[in-house]
C-alpha positions in Angstrom: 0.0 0.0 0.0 1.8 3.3 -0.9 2.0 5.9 1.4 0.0 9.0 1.1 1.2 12.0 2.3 -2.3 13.9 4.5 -3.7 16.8 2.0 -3.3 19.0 5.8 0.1 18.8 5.0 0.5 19.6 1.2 -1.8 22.6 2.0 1.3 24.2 4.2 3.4 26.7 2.8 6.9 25.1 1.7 9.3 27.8 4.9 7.1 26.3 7.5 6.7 22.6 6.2 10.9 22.8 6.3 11.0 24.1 9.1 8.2 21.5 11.0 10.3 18.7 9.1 13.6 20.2 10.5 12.3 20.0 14.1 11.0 17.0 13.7 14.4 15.8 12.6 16.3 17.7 15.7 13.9 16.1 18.2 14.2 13.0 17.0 18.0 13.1 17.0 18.0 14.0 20.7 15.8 11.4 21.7 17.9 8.8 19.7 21.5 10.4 21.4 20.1 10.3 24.7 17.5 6.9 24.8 18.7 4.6 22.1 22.1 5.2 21.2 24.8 2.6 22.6 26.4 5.8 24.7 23.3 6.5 25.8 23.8 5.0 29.1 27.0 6.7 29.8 26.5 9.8 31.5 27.7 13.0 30.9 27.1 16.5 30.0 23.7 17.2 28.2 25.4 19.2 25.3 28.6 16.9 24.7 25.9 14.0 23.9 24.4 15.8 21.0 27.4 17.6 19.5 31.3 18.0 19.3 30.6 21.9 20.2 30.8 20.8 23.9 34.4 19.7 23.2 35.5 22.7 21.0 34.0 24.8 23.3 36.2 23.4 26.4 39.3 23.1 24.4 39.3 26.4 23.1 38.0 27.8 26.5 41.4 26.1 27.9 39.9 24.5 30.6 39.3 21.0 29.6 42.4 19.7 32.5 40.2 20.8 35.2 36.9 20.3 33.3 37.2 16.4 33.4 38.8 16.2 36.5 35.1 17.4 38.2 33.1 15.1 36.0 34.6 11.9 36.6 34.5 12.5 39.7 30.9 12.9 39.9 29.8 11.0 37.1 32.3 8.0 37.8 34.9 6.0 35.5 33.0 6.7 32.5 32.2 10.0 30.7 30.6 10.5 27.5 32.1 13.4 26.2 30.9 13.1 22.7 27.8 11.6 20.5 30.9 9.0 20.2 33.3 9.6 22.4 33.7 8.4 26.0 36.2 9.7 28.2 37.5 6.9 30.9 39.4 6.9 33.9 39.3 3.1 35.1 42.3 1.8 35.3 41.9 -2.1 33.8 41.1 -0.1 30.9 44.6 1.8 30.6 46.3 -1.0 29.3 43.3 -2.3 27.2 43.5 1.0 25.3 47.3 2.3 25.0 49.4 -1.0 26.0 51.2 -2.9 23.3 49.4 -4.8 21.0 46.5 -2.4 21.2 44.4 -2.5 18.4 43.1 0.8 19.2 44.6 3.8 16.6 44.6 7.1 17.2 41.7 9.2 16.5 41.0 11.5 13.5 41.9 14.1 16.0 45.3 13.7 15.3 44.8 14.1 11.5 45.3 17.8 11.7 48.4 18.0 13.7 49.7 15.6 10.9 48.4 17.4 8.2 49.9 16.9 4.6 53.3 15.5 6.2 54.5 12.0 5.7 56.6 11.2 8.4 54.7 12.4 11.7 55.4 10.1 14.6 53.0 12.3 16.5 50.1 12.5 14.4 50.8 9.0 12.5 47.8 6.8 13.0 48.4 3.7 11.3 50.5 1.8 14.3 52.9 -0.3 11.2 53.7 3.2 9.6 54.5 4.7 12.7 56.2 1.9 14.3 58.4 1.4 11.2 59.3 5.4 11.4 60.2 5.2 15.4 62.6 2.6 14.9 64.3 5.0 12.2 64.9 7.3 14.9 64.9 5.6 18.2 68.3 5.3 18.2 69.0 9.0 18.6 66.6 9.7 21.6 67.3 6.4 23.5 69.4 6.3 26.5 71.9 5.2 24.7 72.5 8.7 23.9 72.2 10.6 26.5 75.9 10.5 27.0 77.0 12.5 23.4 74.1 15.0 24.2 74.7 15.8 28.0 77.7 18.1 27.0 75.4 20.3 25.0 72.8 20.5 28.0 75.7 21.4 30.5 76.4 24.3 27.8 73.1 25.8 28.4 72.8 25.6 32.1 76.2 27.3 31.9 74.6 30.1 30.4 71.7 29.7 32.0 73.0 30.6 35.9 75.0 33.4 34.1 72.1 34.9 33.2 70.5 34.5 36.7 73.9 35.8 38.3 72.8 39.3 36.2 69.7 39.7 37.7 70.3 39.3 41.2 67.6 40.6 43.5 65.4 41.3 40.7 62.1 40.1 40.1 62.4 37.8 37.2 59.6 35.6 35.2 61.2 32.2 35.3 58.4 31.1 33.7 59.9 32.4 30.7 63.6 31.6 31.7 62.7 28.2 31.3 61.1 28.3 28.3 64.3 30.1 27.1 66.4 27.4 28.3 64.3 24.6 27.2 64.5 26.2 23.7 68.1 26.9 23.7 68.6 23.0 24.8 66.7 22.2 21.5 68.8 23.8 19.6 72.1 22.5 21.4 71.2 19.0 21.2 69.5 18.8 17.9 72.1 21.3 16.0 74.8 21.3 18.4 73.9 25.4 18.4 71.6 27.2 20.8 69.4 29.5 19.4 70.7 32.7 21.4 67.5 33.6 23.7 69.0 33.2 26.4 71.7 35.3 25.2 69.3 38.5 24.0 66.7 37.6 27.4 63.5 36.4 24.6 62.6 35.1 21.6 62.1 35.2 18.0 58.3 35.0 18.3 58.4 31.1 18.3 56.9 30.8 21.1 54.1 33.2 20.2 53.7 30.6 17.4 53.8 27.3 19.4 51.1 28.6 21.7 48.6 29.9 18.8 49.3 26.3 16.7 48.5 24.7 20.1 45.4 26.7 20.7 44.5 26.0 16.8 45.1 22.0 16.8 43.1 21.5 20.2 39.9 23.1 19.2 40.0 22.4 15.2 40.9 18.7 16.6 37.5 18.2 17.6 36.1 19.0 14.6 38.5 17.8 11.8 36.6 18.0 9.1 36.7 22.0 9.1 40.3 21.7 8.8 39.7 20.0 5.8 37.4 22.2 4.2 39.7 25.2 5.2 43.0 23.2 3.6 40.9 22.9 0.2 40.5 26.2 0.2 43.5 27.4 1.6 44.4 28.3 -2.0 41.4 30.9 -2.9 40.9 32.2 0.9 44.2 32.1 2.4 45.5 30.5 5.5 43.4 31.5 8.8 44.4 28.7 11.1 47.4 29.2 13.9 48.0 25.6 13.5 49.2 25.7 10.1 52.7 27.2 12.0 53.6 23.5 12.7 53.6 23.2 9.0 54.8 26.1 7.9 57.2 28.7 9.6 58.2 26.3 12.3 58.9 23.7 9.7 60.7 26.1 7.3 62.7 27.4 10.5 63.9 23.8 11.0 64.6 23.3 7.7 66.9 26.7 7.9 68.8 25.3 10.9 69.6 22.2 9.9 71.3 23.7 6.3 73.1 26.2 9.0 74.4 22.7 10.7 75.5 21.4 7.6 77.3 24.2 6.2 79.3 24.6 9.7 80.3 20.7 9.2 82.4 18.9 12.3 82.1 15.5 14.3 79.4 16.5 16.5 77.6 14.0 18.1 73.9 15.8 18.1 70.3 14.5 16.8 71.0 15.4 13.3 73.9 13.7 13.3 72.3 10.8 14.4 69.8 10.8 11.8 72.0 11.9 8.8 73.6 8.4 9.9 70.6 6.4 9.8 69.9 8.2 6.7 73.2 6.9 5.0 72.0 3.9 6.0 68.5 4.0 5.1 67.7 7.1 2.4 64.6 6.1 1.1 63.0 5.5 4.2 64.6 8.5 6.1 64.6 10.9 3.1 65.1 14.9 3.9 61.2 15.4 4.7 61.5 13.0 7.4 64.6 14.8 9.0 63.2 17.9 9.0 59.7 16.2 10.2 61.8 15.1 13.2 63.6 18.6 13.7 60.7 20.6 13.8 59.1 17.8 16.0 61.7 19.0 18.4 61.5 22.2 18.7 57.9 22.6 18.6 57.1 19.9 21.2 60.7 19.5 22.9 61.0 23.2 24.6 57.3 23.3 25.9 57.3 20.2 27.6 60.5 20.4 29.4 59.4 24.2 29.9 55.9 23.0 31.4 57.7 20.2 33.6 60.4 22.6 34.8 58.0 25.4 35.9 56.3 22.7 37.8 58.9 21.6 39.6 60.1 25.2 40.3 56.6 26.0 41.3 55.7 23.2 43.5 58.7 23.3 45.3 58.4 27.1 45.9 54.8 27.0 47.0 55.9 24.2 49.7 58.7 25.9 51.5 59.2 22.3 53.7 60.1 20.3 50.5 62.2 23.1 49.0 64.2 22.9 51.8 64.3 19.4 52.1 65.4 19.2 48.3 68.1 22.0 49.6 69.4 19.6 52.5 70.2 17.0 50.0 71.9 18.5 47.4 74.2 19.7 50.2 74.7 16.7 51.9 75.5 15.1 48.5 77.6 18.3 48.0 79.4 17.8 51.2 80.8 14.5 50.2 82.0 15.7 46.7 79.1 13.8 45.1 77.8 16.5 42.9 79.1 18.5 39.8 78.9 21.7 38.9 76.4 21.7 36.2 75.1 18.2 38.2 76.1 15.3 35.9 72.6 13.1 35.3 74.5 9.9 36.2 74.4 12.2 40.0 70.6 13.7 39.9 69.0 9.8 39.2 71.2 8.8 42.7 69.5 11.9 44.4 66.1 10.3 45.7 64.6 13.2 47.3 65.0 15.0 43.7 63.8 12.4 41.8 60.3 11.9 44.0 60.1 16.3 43.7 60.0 15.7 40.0 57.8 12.6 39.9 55.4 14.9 42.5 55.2 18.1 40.1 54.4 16.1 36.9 52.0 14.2 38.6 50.1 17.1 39.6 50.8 19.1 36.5 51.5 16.7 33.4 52.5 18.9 30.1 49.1 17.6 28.1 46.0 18.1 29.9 43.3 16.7 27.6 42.2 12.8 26.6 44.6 10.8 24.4 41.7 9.7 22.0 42.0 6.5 20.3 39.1 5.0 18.1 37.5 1.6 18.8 38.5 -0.9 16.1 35.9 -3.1 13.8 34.1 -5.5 15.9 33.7 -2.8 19.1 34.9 -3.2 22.2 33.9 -3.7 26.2 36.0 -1.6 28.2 35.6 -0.8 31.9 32.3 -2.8 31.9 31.0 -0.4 28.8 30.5 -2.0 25.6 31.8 0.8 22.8 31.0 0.3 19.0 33.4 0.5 16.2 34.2 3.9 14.9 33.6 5.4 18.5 36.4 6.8 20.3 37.8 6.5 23.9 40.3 7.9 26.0 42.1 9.0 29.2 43.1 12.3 30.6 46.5 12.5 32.6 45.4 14.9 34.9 42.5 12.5 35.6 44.5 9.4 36.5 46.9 11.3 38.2 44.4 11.9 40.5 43.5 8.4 41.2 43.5 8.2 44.9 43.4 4.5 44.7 47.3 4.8 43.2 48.4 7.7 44.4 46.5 8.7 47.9 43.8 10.7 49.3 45.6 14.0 49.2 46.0 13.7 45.3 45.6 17.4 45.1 48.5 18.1 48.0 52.1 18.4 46.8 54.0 15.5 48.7 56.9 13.9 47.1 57.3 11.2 50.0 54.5 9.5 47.9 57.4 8.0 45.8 59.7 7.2 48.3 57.4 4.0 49.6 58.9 0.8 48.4 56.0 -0.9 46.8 55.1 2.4 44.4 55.0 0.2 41.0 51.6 1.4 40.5 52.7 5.2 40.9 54.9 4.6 38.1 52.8 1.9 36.1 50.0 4.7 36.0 52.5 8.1 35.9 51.1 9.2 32.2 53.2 12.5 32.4 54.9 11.3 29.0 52.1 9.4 27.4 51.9 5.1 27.5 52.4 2.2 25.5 53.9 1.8 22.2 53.5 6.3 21.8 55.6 6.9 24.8 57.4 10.2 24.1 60.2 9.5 21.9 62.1 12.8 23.8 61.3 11.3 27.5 65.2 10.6 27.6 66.1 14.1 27.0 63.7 16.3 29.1 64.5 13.9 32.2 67.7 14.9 31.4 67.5 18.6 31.2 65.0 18.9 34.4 67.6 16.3 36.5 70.3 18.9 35.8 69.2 22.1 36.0 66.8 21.7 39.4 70.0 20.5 41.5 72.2 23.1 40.4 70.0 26.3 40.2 69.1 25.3 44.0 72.5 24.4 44.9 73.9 28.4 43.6 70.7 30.4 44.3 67.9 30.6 46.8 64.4 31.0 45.3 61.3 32.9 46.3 58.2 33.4 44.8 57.8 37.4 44.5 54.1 36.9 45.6 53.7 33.4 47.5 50.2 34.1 47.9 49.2 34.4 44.5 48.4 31.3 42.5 49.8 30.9 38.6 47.2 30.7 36.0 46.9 28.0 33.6 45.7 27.3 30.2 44.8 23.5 29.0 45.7 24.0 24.9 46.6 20.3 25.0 50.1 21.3 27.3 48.5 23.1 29.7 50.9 26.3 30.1 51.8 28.3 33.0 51.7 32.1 33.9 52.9 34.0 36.7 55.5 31.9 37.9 57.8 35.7 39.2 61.1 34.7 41.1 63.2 36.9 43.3 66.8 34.9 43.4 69.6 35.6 45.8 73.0 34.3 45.5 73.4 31.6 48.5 76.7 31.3 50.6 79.1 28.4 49.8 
């Protein structure tokens, strides 16, 4: 019998038959999202069930750290954060999602910090590509190395404690000191070369840069199919998206640097070195678009990590006098009986407990990223934490979230005590420490920024004493995936031999 449409309806002007029909559409869209959908069940804010705008909203907003932190704890393990996305927190399901063998790829989120480029080990989401393109490069970031590059780090604390020795008494923003160093470090280690901003007290506007492509990525992330539309028409309307830095001016700065490298020559023993060999060895695979891919890699994620990490630390340790001066007793005791350097030699910072726990401590509370690492369900779903999750829907956890697990790490998950770390049965602490990612897309430069952070903590407290300029104040944050740090102002005094 065919279906005959009621003559009440033909009668209606075409505007408001759309408009009935759209309604009708809407409504019955909200009723499937929140009744019938497979998420359904999963609870969550009302918005974030019917559209991604709940999650561009947050992530442009900067707030999205702090935002899921609240509703998993008082929605429970799982969040739906998305018409298809669910945000977790159980930890059975950490492994289940990011351990090896995962069948779990990253999400289309990560298409747009990838772009165009080939070789991305960030943004790579098929796991044989990527894993083929790590072991390229491992090689120069494993531990291993560590030994050529520590020279080139000592170079830039060097300069770094010279700089500090000129502005004695003065309120400084080490905030941006770090950054400073953490960016000259890149530049040491990867071209045997600082960049100099240390040397002139700022930057080039990188940094300006890196915090605009970050802001881009972590909003247009949410909704990659805009980024799409805006690269197909890049060509008529011109470029309009921060992020696009990562592929452009960063990229091309890179690419600048490393010709500079090569026209100085020499035996250094520095990242590019290390990958111009494995490019003899390998050119097709590690062609000159990879290098550079892995160079701009650096500098755009290498200095604002370590920067994040360090003003931590620095932070943390300020706004808890009793620790600070704990972390002061035993670099002098290890002082005393000529078991520290001058820059502190890493092989001496990883026998220094009390400094290792103050590091662990200030990452776990402030890990660089600060939003889920999504990763989209494979064909055939999956049941995680209890939830079944279809194919093509995507799950994650947040750092800050787990790091906040009192079952792992205590009931005081918000207080600043390192002495968590110094139990003997802490394997959990570490098992679920997400500060540098998990699984198989561990950060490659882990190595490194351990490095840099167990150097320069031991031997800026061993030459100056620190003080917050305003110790009642609280730093402000923003949660652009690295959640970065403001107001972190330092008055530094010389201390006595």
């Amino acid at each position: 019998m065919a279906f005959a449409i009621p003559s009440s309806l033909l009668a209606l002007p075409a505007l408001p038959l759309l408009l009935a029909c759209l309604v009708v559409l809407s409504l019955a869209y909200i009723v499937y999202q929140r009744r019938f959908s497979s998420l359904a069940g999963i609870p969550g804010p009302f918005w974030a069930s019917l559209s991604r705008l709940w999650m561009t909203k947050h992530s442009w907003d900067g707030d999205m750290n702090r935002t899921m932190i609240d509703l998993h704890r008082e929605l429970g393990t799982l969040v739906r954060t998305g018409p298809r996305e669910v945000s977790v927190s159980d930890l059975t399901a950490i492994k289940q999602i990011y351990g090896a063998g995962s069948k779990l790829r990253k999400s289309d989120w990560y298409s747009v910090w990838q772009g165009h480029r080939k070789f991305d080990l960030f943004g790579e989401r098929d796991e044989k590509i990527h894993g083929e393109q790590r072991r390229l490069v491992s090689r120069a970031y494993a531990m291993d190395s560590l030994k050529d590059l520590e020279e080139y780090v000592d170079h830039a604390v060097t300069v770094f404690l010279d700089n500090m020795s000129e502005r004695q008494g003065q309120v400084i923003d080490m905030g941006n000191w770090v950054q400073l160093f953490a960016f000259d470090v890149i530049g040491e280690v990867t071209f045997s070369k600082r960049f100099g901003f240390m040397d002139s007290g700022g930057d080039d506007g990188s940094f300006g840069q890196i915090e605009g492509a970050l802001k881009s990525a972590s909003w247009v992330g949410q909704i990659p199919s805009f980024y799409w539309l805006h690269d197909a028409l890049s060509p008529y309307i011109g470029n309009h998206l921060a992020l696009s830095a990562r592929h452009g001016s960063l990229r091309q700065f890179a690419i600048k640097e490393i010709a500079a490298r090569q026209d100085r020559g020499g035996n250094q023993k520095d990242i590019l070195s290390k990958l111009r060999a494995t490019q003899g060895e390998k050119p097709l695979e590690m062609n000159e678009n990879a290098v550079a891919s892995m160079a701009t890699s650096n500098i755009f994620a290498g200095s604002d990590t370590t920067a994040i990490s360090t003003r931590a630390i620095i932070y943390y340790l300020l706004k808890n006098p009793q620790c600070k001066n704990k972390l002061i007793e035993e670099i002098d005791e290890c002082r005393a009986q000529g078991k520290l350097s001058d820059p502190v030699k890493l092989s001496e910072a990883e026998k220094m407990p009390y400094l290792q726990a103050v590091m662990y401590e200030a990452l776990r509370l402030h890990p660089a990223v600060g939003m889920s690492l999504p990763r989209e369900v494979p064909i055939g779903g999956a049941t995680i934490a209890g939830q079944y999750l279809p194919a093509g829907s995507v799950v994650g956890a947040n750092p800050w979230v787990i790091h906040r697990n009192k079952e792992v790490y205590g009931d005081d998950v918000e207080a600043f005590r390192p002495e968590r770390w110094m139990i003997e049965d802490n394997g959990d602490m570490h098992r679920f420490f997400f500060a540098f990612g998990s699984g198989a897309r561990t950060c490659l430069g882990r190595n490194i920024s351990w490095m840099e952070m167990s150097k320069l903590i031991p031997t800026l407290f061993m030459h100056y004493n620190l003080e917050l300029s305003g110790p009642e104040k609280d730093w402000t944050t923003k949660c652009w995936w690295f959640v970065m740090q403001k107001g972190v102002n330092v008055r530094l005094t010389r201390r006595r031999s």
